[in-house]
C-alpha positions, 0 to 999 in steps of 0.5 A, a space after each residue: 233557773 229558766 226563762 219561762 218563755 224562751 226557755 234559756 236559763 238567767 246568765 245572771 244566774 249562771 254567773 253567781 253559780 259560777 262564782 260560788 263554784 269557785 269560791 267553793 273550790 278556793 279557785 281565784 284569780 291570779 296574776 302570772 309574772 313569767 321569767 320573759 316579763 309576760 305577764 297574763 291572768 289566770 284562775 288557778 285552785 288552791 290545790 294546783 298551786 299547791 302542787 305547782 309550787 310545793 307550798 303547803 297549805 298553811 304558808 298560802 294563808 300567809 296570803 289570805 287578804 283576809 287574814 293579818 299577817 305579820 310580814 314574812 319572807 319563807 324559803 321553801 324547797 320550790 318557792 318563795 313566799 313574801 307577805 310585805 306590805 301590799 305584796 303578797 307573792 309566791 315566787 318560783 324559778 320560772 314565775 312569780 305568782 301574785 293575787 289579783 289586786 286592784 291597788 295602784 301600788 301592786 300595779 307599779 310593782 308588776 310593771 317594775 318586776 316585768 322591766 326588771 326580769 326581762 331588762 337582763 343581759 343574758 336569756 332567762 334560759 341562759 340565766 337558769 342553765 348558768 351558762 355564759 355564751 360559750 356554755 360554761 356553767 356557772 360551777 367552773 367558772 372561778 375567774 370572770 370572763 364576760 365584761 358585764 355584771 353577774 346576772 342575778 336568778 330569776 328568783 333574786 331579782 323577783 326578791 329584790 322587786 319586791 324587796 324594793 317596792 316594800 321598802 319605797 312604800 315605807 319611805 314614801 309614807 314616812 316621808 309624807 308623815 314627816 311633813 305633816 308631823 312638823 307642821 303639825 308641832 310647830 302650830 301647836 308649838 305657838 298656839 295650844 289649842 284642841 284642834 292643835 291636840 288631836 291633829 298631832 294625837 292622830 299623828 303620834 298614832 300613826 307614828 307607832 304603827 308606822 314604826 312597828 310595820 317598818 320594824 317588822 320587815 327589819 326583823 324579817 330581814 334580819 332573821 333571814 341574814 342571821 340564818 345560813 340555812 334559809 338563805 341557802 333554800 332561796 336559790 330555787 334556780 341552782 337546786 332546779 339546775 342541781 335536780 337536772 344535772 343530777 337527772 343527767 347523771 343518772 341517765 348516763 350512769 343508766 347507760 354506761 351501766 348498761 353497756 360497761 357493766 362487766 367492766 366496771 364492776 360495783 366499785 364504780 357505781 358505789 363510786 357514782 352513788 358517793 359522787 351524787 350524795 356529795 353533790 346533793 349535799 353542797 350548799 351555794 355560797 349566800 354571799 350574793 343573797 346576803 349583800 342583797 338582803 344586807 342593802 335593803 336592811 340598812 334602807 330598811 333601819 335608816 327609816 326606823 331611825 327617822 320614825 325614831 327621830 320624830 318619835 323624839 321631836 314628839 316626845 320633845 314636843 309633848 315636853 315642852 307643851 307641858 312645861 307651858 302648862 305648868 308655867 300657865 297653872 303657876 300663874 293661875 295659882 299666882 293669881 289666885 294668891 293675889 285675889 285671896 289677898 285683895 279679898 282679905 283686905 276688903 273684908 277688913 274695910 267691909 268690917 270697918 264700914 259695918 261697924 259703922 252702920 250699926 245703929 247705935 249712939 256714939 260720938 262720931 255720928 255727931 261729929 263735923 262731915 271732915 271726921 267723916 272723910 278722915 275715916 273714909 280715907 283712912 279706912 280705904 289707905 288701911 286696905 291699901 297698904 295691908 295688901 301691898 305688906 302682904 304683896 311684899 312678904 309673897 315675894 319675899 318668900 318666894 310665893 310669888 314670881 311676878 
């Protein structure tokens, strides 16, 4: 649409164009992590992250805001794809994708995985090569020669960021419902009240969802642990190394075949093809991975034993506020005994009285006024002392407690 006058087309027509043009396309933002920190926004279709990272179309719905997923931790031959939480990344050996989100927490994640990638002692290209400052692989060095830790890969550290960050959210709320969650049973403790009941009826639920998010992202954890082979898929930096030492190979094997070929003969090229396969089929040793995950495991399950302690205070507290009432219902029923029993006897006396008021002719109504008196107070002792035999016979029988 134009303006009439000038003949200019509306900007704020171009700018929902815009925008329907890529949500059609599934184009959305993106926040890119390098593996030197840098971190810069930038619009990408679901078909270039595809092909980017090798991720099929079912593992980017994993992502989807507006989908629920449980979480997950998915090793695929170029990527890593974490749903925890308020993380949902892709991570790769050179990058770490993330949907642009306004929330504090992702904003805390970003700036902590940035320090952590960066905060290396050695160059992200000599921790992507392996190679230590005299430019030995990683692959021939059995024995240490650098003073300081082993540099984990790019990926790892993206993982262990967040690993972190997931786990330090959940401790954090758990900690927060902690304290409201005894507050909240003491006072209802001394006092049983309505407001008292719904405050901790609202805690007990978020108490079970608390508990089934932590227990989700310890099942994750621990069908990652149990499982060799999808840890072994994690090293994303050691297949890129493998792919181009394995470019390499072929290109010097195409150039010694080249120029050697009639010395050599087929033997060693079958020899170079057994080489290949036996190296492409090596599996790297998952110990660094397994102690990684095996940390945030065990953080992981001593917050699952809070929840399940306070779960019990809960389910203590729930009893003890029962009992109370039991108690508080036998002594209604006590009560109620009692008050039954005052009313038998004074029905007895209202009897006597009746009887008395009939109007018919005997010799008490002409009797002096003491005969009057003794009647009375007989009447009301009578009353008197029946509901004390009643009251006496009630605890001898155990009826009543008081």
């Amino acid at each position: 649409m134009t303006n009439a006058t000038t003949g200019e087309e509306d900007p704020n027509r171009r700018i929902h164009l815009q925008h329907h043009r890529r949500k059609g396309t599934g184009v959305r933002q993106w926040l890119v992590i390098s593996e030197d920190g840098e971190c810069c926004l930038q619009e990408v279709g679901k078909h270039c992250i595809m092909k980017r990272t090798g991720l099929p179309h079912r593992d980017l719905r994993v992502l989807d805001p507006m989908l629920s997923y449980s979480a997950s931790i998915l090793g695929r031959e170029r990527a890593i794809v974490i749903n925890l939480e308020h993380i949902k990344a892709i991570i790769t050996a050179k990058e770490v994708l993330m949907l642009n989100s306004t929330n504090p927490r992702v904003s805390f994640f970003v700036d902590d995985l940035r320090h952590r990638v960066s905060s290396s002692d050695l160059s992200p290209k000599q921790a992507r090569d392996g190679s230590d400052v005299d430019g030995m692989p990683h692959g021939k060095m059995d024995e240490p020669k650098t003073t300081g830790p082993k540099v984990l890969p790019f990926e790892f550290r993206a993982l262990e960021a967040c690993l972190d960050s997931a786990c330090w959210c959940l401790d954090s709320e758990t900690q927060t419902l902690e304290k409201e969650a005894y507050l909240a049973l003491d006072d209802l403790t001394s006092k049983i009240s309505t407001l008292n009941l719904e405050r901790v009826r609202q805690i007990k639920s978020r108490l079970v969802a608390m508990s089934g998010r932590v227990q989700k992202v310890r099942d994750e954890i621990e069908h990652l642990l149990d499982d060799d082979n999808d840890m072994a898929e994690m090293y994303l930096t050691e297949k890129l190394d493998r792919q181009s030492l394995e470019q390499t190979s072929s290109r010097e094997d195409l150039y010694n075949d080249k120029f050697q070929a009639d010395d050599e003969g087929i033997p060693e090229a079958a020899n170079n093809e057994h080489n290949s396969e036996i190296f492409t089929t090596t599996k790297p040793n998952i110990q660094e991975l397994e102690m990684l995950l095996e940390a945030y495991f065990v953080q992981t399950d001593g917050i699952l034993q809070k929840l399940s302690t306070l779960s019990e205070y809960v389910d203590d507290t729930e009893d003890y506020i029962n009992i109370m009432l039991d108690d508080k219902q036998n002594q209604l029923l006590q009560m109620g005994v009692m008050f039954n029993t005052a009313n038998m006897i004074l029905n007895a006396g209202i009897v006597v009285v009746s009887l008395f008021g009939m109007n018919i002719a005997i010799s008490l109504f002409g009797a002096p006024h003491l005969r009057f008196w003794q009647t009375l107070l007989g009447t009301i002792g009578g009353c008197i002392a029946s509901y004390l035999i009643a009251f006496g016979w009630g605890k001898t029988k155990n009826l009543l407690a008081l």
